[in-house]
C-alpha positions in Angstrom: -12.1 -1.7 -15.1 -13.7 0.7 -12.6 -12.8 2.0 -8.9 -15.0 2.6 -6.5 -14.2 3.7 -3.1 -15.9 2.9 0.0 -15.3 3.6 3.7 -14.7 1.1 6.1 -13.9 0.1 9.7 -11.9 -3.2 11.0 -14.9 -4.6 13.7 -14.2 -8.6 15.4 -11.7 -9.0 12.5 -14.3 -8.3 9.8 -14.2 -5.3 7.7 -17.1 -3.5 7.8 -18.4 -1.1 4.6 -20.5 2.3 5.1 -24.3 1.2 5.7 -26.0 1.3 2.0 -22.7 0.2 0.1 -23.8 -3.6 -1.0 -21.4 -5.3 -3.0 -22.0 -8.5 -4.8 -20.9 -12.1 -3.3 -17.3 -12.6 -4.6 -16.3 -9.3 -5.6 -12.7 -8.7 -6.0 -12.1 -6.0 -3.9 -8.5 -4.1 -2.9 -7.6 -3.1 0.5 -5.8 0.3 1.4 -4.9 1.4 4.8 -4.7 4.8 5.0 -2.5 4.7 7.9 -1.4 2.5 10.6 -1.2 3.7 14.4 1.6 2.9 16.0 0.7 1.3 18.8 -0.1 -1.7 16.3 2.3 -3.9 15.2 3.6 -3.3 11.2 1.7 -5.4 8.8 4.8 -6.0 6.3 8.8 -5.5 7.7 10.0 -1.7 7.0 10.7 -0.4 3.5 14.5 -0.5 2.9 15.6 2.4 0.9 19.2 2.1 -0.6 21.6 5.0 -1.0 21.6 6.5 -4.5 24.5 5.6 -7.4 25.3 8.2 -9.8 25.0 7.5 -12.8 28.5 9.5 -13.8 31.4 8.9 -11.3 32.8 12.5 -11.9 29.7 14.1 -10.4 31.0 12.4 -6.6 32.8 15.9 -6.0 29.4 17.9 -5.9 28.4 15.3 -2.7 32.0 16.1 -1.1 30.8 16.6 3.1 32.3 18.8 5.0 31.7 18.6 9.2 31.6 21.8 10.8 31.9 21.7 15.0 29.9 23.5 17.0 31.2 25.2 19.6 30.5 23.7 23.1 27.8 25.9 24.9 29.4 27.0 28.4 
C-alpha cells in the first residue's frame, strides 16, 4: 500500500484538499490533525499515562525522594 499526503483545510464541515489533488470516488483515505488549538473543544478525552513499575523491586532505592525547603524570601 502507498501514502500520499495532501494538504487540507476544514471549510462548512467539509474537508477540503489542495486545488489539483483529485482523488477517486470512494477512496479510503486517513485523517491526521496536526494540531488542535485550544480554543476548540478535544476531539477524544485526554491520554492517561500511568506511573511506571519496575520490573525488579530492588531497583525502588534509586527513585528514593528527598524534599529540600527553600528558604522563605524576606
Amino acid at each position: 500500500m502507498g501514502v500520499l499526503t495532501v494538504e487540507g483545510i476544514v471549510e462548512n464541515g467539509q474537508i477540503r484538499l489542495r486545488e489539483g489533488v483529485a482523488l477517486p470516488e470512494r477512496a479510503t483515505v486517513y485523517v491526521v490533525f496536526p494540531t488542535v488549538p485550544a480554543t476548540q473543544p478535544a476531539i477524544t478525552p485526554a491520554a492517561r499515562i500511568p506511573s511506571p513499575r519496575l520490573v525488579h523491586r530492588e531497583q525502588a532505592s534509586d527513585f528514593v525522594k528527598q524534599v529540600i525547603e527553600a528558604p522563605a524570601d524576606e
